[in-house]
ZAMARGU-4260 file (C-alpha; in steps of 0.2 Angstrom, whole numbers, plus 5000, padded with zeros to 4 digits):
<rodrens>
0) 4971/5107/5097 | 4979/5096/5085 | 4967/5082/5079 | 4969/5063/5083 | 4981/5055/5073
5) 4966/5042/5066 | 4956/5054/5061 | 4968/5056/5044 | 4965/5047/5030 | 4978/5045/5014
10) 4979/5049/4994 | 4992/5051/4985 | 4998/5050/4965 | 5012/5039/4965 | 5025/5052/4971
15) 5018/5060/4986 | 5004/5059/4995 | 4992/5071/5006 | 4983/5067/5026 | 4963/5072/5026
20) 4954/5075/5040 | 4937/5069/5044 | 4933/5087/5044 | 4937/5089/5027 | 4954/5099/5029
25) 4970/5092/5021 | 4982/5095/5033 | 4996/5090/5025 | 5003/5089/5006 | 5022/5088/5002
30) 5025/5093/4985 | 5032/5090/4970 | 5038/5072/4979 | 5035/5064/4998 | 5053/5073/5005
35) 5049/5090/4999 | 5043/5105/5009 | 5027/5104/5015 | 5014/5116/5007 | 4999/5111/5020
40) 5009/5110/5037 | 4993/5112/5050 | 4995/5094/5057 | 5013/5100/5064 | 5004/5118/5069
45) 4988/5127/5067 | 4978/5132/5053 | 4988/5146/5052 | 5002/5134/5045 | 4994/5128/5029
50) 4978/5118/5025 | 4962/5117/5012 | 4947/5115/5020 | 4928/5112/5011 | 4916/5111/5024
55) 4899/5115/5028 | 4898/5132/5037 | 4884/5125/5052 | 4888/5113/5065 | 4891/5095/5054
60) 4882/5083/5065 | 4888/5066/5057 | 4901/5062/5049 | 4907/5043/5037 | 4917/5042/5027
65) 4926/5025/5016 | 4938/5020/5003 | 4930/5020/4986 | 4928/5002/4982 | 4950/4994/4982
70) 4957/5012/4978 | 4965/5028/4986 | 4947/5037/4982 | 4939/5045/4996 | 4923/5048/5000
75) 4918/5059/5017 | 4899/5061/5019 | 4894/5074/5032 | 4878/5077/5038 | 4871/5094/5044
80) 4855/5100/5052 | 4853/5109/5033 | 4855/5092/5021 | 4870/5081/5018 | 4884/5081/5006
85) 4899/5072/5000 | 4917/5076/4996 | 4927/5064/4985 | 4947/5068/4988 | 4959/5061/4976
90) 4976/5063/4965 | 4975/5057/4949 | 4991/5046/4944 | 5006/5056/4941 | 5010/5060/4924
95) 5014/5075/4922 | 5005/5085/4932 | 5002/5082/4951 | 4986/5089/4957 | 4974/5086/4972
100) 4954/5083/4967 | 4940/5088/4977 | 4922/5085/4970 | 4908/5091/4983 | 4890/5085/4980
105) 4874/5091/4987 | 4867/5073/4993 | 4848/5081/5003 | 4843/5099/5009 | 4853/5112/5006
110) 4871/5116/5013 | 4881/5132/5017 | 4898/5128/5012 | 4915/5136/5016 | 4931/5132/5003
115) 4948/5140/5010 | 4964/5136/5002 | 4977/5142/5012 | 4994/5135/5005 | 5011/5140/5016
120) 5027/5136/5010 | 5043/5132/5017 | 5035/5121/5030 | 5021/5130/5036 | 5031/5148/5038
125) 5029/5156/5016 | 5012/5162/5011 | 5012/5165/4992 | 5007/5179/4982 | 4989/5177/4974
130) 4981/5184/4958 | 4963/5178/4952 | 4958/5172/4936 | 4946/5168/4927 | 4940/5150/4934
135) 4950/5152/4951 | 4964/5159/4956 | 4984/5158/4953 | 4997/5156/4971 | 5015/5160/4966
140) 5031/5155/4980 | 5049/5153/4975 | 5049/5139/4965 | 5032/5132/4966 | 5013/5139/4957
145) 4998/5133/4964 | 4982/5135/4949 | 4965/5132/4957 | 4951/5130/4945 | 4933/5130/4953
150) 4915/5127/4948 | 4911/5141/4960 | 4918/5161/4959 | 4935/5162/4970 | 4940/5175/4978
155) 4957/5181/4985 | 4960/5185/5005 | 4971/5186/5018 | 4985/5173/5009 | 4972/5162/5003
160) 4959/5159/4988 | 4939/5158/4997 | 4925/5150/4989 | 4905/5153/5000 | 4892/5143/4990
165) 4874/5134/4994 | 4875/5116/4990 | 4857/5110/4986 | 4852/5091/4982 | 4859/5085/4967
170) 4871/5100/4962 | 4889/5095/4961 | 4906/5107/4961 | 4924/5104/4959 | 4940/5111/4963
175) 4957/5106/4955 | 4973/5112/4964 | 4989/5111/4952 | 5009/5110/4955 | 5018/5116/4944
180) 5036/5127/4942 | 5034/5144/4946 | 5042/5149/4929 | 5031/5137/4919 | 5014/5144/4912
185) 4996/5140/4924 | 4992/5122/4925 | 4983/5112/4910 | 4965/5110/4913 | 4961/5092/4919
190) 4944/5085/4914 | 4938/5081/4932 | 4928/5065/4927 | 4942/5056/4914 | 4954/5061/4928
195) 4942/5052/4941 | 4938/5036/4931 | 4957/5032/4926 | 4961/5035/4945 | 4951/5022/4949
200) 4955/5009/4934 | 4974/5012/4939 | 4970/5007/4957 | 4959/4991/4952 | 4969/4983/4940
205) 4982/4984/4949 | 4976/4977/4966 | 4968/4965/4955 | 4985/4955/4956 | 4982/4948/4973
210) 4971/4933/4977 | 4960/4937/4991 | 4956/4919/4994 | 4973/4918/5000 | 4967/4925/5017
215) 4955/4927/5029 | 4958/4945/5032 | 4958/4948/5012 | 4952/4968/5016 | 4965/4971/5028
220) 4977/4965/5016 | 4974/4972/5002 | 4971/4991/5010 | 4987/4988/5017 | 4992/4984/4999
225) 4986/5000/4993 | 4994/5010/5005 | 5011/5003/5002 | 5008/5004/4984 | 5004/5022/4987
230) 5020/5026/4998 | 5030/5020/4984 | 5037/5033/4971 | 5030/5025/4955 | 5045/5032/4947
235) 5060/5027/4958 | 5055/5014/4967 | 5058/5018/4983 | 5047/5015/4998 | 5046/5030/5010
240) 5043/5022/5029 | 5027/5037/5031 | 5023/5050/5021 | 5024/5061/5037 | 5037/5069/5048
245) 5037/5072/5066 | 5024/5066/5073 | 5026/5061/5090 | 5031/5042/5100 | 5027/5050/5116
250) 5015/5062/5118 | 5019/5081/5120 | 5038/5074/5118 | 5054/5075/5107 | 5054/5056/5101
255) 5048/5067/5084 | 5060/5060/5068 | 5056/5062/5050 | 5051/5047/5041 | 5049/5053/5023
260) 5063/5041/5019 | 5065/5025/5012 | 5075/5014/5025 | 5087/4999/5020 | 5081/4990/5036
265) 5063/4988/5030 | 5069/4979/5013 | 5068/4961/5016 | 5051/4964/5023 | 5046/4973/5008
270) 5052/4964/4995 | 5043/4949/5006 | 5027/4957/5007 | 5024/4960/4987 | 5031/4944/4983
275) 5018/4935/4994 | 5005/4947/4987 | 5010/4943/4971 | 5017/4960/4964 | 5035/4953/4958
280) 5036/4970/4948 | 5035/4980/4964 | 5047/4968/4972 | 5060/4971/4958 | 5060/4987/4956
285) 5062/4986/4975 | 5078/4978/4973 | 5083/4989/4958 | 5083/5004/4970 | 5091/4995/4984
290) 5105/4994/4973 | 5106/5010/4964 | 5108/5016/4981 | 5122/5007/4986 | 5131/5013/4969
295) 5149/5003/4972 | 5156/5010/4992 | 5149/4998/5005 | 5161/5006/5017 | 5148/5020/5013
300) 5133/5011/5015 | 5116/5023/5024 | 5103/5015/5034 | 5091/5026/5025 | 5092/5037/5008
305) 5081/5049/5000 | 5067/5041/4993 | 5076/5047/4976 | 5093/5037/4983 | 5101/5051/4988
310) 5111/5052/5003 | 5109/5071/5010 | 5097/5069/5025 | 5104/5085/5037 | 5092/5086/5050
315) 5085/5102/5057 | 5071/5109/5066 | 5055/5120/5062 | 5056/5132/5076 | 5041/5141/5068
320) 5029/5126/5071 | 5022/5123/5087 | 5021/5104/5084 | 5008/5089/5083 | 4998/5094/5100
325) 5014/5105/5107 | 5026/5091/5103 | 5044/5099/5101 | 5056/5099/5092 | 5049/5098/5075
330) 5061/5088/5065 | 5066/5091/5046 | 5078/5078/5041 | 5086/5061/5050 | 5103/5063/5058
335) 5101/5045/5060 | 5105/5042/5042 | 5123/5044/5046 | 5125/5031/5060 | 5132/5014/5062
340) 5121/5001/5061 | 5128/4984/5058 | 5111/4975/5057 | 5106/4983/5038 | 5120/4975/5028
345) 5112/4958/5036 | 5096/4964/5029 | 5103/4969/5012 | 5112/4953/5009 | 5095/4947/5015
350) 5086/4956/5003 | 5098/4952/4989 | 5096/4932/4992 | 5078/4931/4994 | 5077/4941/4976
355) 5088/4927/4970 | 5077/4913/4979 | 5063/4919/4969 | 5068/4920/4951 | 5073/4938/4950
360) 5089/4934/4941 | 5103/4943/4950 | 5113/4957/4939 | 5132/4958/4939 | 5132/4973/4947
365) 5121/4964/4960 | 5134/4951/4963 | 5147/4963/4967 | 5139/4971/4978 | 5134/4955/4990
370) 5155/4952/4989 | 5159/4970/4993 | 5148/4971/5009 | 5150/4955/5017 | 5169/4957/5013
375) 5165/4976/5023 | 5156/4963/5035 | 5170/4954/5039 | 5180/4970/5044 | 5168/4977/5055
380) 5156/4964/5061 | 5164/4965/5079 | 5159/4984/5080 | 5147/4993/5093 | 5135/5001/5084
385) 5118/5011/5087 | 5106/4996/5086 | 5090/4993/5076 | 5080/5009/5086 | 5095/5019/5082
390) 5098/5024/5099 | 5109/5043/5100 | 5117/5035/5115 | 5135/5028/5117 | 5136/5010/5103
395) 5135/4994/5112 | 5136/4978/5106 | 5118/4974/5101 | 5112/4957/5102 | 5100/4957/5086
400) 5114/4968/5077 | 5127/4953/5079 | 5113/4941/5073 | 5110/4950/5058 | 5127/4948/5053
405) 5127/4930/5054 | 5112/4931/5042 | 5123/4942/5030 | 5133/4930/5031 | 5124/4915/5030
410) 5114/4923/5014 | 5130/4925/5005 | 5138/4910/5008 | 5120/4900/5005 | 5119/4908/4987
415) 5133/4916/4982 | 5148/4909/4971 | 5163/4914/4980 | 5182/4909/4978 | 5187/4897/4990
420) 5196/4910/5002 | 5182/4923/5004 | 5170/4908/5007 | 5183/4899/5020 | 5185/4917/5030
425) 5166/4920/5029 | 5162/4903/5035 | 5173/4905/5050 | 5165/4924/5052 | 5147/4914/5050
430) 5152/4903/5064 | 5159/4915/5076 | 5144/4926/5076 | 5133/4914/5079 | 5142/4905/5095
435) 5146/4922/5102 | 5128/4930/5102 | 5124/4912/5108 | 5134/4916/5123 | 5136/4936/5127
440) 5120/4939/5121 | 5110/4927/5132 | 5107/4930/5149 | 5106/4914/5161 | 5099/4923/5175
445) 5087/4931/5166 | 5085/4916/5155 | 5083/4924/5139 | 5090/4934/5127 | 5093/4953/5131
450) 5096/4969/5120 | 5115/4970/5121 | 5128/4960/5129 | 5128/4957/5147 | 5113/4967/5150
455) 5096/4964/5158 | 5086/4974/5145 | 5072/4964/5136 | 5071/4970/5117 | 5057/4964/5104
460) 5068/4965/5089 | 5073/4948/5097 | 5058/4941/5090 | 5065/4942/5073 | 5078/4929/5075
465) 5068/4913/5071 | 5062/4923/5058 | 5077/4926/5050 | 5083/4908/5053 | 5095/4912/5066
470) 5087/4901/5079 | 5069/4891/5077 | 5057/4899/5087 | 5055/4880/5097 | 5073/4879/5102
475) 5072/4880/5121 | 5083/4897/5124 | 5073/4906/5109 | 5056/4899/5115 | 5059/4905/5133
480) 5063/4923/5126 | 5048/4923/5115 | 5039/4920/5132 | 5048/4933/5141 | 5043/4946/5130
485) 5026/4942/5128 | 5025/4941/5145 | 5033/4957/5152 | 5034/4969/5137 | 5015/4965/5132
490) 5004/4979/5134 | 4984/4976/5132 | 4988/4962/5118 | 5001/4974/5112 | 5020/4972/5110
495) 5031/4987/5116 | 5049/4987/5109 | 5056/4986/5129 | 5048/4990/5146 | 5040/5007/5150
500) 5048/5013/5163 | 5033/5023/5171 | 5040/5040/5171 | 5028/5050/5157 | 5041/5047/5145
505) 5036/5032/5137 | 5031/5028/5118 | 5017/5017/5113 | 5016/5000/5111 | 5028/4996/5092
510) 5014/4987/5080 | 5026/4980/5071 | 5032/4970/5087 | 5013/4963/5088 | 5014/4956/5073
515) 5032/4950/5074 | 5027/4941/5091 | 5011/4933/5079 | 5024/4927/5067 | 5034/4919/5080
520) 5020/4911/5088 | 5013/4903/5071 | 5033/4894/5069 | 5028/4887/5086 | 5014/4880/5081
525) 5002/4889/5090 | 4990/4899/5076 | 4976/4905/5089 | 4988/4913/5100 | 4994/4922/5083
530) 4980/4928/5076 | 4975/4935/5094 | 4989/4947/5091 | 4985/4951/5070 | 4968/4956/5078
535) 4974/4964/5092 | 4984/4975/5078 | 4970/4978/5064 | 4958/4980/5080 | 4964/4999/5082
540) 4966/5003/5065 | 4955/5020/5059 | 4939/5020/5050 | 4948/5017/5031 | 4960/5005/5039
545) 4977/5015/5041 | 4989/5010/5055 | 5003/5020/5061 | 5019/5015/5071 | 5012/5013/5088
550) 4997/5013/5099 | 4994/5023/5115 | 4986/5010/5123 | 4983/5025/5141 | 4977/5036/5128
555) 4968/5023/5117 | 4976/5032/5103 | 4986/5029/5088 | 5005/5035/5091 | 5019/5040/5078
560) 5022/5045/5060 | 5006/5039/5049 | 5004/5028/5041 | 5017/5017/5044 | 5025/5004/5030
565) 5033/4995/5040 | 5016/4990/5050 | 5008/4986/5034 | 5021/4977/5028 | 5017/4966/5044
570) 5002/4966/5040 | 5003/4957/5024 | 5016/4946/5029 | 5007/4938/5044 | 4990/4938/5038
575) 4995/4929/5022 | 5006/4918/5033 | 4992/4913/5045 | 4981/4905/5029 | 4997/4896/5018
580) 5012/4893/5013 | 5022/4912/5010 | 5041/4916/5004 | 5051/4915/5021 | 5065/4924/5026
585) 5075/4909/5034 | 5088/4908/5021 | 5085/4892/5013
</rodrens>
């Protein structure tokens, strides 16, 4: 049995990043970078699919484990009828060398304990070839070599290096796991305690840059902080949406996508969130990616690249994996990359003016490319599409689609100069949009906005209009959908994206929705009501404060890939918005 989704915690070096169980088994480790092949597969399959465990061998009784201080560091402490001891995970920031750092210390008594590294490649199906050596052992597959250096005498078995040592009070031992090419010689040796201290001076100084005064949820903030710093590749830029792929929306079902990618929909709210923490670096760098990825074809514009900006996503499935908890298919890949969305070049223009609206001086290459896409804009903004959930269905015409089109247009027009022409024939686009969602995508039977045009379908992406400025959140009609959805899509003081239909097949309530509802709520002028809802969202967060896409609220369980940027990138935003004043995304 697959273990619960909160019972993972996160490191990570800066250009991928690995799930520990509270049980001491990493579970899952894509390497060299977050869209690779996954080495440690068991959280889509067994232990048979690829983990690393260090565990006491008798029954652990108790187990705790933290966050070392405002870092990725992680401590576990478990307890056993035989004594207690303490297993620091963590990945020293990527160099040159990416490896994986456990430290086991004997805290009372005296301790059995079981290492087993059991690496498969080629997501879970490739077990590499093993030689010993002197201080551990050496794994060779295709391209990759795994070194493992021990404190203890390793053996080789079965696919896998084994270590069996008695932990007593005081003693301490550490294993170092090494990627490197599988043509390059053995890993370098890393001094386990420099490697250690820098780890944690890299991650202090640089969470140092945000004021905690500037909230009352300050350690919600900045370990969501963390996290997306840690889901960003220190290199490229790029912010993947989870370091995970295919863990299922609805239990036991096929809602299972890959989100090892870094989506264009997600920019605005990440170049939001570090610019309201206070990390303008990270939001530049941020904007630089965005528009490496565009390069110069907006006609060719993804919803979602590589987290390198490349554009290959082919999806297939792991038939070999049996899945989180038997849910199939597995999915490598996103065949949703290739789909129309209409909504991301809203966002993007989005993205691109509220970089200006803060000082990041716009580049020329930058200015061409807000003219090139709302000049694509214009062509296509009367398009169906697959809306914002990327629906494999027929397109419709999407009400928040259409909206974000007015805002790509309004951004360029707001802060872009434009010969008199474009402007004239985006002004009249501007307007159109906006008077035409007004009226197909309002239902006066219903009386609210709906989904798509002339249906009766509730959808929570409706809360982000007033936040994007496209309506305030008082103005009667927006005000009255804001009602509906809290009203019939709320789920235990959680927001679902539209309404369960009751028939075993529905996801978990959308924590981003929460906090968009929260964000909504405060432009109304109600801040109790909001901070109800941020709670309500930090309330099921795990043990180190990790959130993933959704909540089961039937299963009381945490849903989806994990953890999720976009939820902490709500996170930040709404908690930082509740306490002051923040960088909106109204446009002005």
């Amino acid at each position: 049995m697959s273990k619960p989704i909160e019972s993972y915690a996160l490191i990570g070096d800066g250009e991928t990043a690995a799930l520990v169980g509270r049980d001491g088994s990493i579970d899952w480790l894509c390497w060299p970078d977050f869209d690779d092949d996954a080495c440690f597969c068991a959280l889509l399959g067994t232990d048979d699919n690829g983990r690393w465990s260090i565990a006491p061998r008798a029954p652990v009784i108790d187990v705790s484990r933290r966050y070392r201080g405002d870092t990725m560091i992680l401590e576990t402490r478990m307890r056993t009828a035989d004594g207690t001891v303490r297993i620091t995970d963590f990945m020293p920031i990527r160099e040159t060398l990416s490896a994986v750092v456990r430290i086991v210390e004997g805290l009372s008594g005296a301790v059995e304990m079981d290492c087993d590294v059991d690496p498969r490649f080629d997501y879970g199906a490739l077990a590499p070839r093993w030689e010993t050596s002197a201080d551990g052992a050496v794994a060779v597959a295709g391209r990759h070599r795994l070194t493992l250096r021990a404190s203890v005498p390793v053996g080789v078995k079965d696919g896998g290096a084994k270590a069996a040592f008695r932990l007593r009070e005081g003693e301490r031992h550490t294993f170092v796991l090494a990627r490197t090419d599988a043509w390059d010689n053995d890993a370098p040796h890393l001094d386990v305690d420099a490697v250690l201290g820098a780890t944690q001076a890299h991650w202090e100084r640089w969470i140092s840059g945000f004021d905690p005064t500037r909230t009352r949820w300050a350690a919600a903030v900045k370990r969501s902080l963390l996290t997306l710093k840690a889901l960003t590749h220190a290199r490229w830029g790029g912010l993947v949406a989870a370091p995970t792929a295919s863990l299922p929306e609805v239990p036991a079902g096929g809602m299972n996508w890959d989100y090892r990618y870094a989506w264009l929909r997600d920019s605005t709210f990440t170049l939001g969130a570090f610019l309201n923490a206070g990390f303008k670096a990270e939001a530049t760098a941020w904007r630089d990616w965005l528009l490496r990825a565009i390069a110069d074809d907006p006609g060719s514009l993804r919803i979602m690249y590589r987290v390198d900006g490349s554009r290959h996503l082919s999806e297939w499935t792991v038939d070999a994996l049996p899945g989180y908890r038997e849910a199939r298919p597995v999915r490598v890949g996103n065949a949703a990359s290739t789909q129309k969305q209409l909504d991301v070049y809203g966002e993007v223009l989005d993205t691109l003016a509220l970089a200006r609206r803060v000082g990041i001086a716009a580049t020329d290459h930058q200015c061409v490319v807000e003219r090139r896409l709302a000049e694509h804009l214009a062509q296509v903004w009367q398009d169906r599409d697959a809306g914002i959930w990327e629906s494999r269905g027929e397109p419709k015409r999407y009400t928040y689609s259409k909206a974000m089109c007015w805002v790509g247009f309004d951004r360029v027009l707001r802060h872009c100069d434009l010969p008199g022409e474009l402007r004239a024939t985006l002004s009249e686009c501007r307007d159109k949009v906006h008077a035409e969602v007004c009226r197909e995508g309002w239902n006066p039977g219903l009386e609210t906005f709906t989904q798509s045009y002339g249906s009766h379908d509730l959808d929570a992406s409706l809360l982000l209009l007033p936040l994007v400025g496209f309506l305030e959140a008082t103005e009667p009609r927006m005000a009255a959908t804001i009602e509906r959805i809290r009203s019939d899509l709320d789920q235990d003081g959680l927001i679902r994206r539209m309404r369960a239909k009751g028939d075993g097949e529905d996801e978990g309530a959308f924590l981003p929705c929460s906090l968009w509802m929260a964000d909504c709520l405060r432009l109304q002028g109600r801040p109790e009501l909001a901070e109800d809802y941020l709670e309500r969202v930090l309330g099921v967060a795990n043990d180190v404060g990790l959130l993933s896409e959704e909540y089961d609220v039937p299963g009381r369980c945490l849903a989806g890939n994990f953890p999720q940027a976009l939820t902490h990138l709500g996170v930040v935003n709404t908690a930082l918005s509740l306490c002051g004043p923040v960088v909106d995304r109204g446009g002005g």
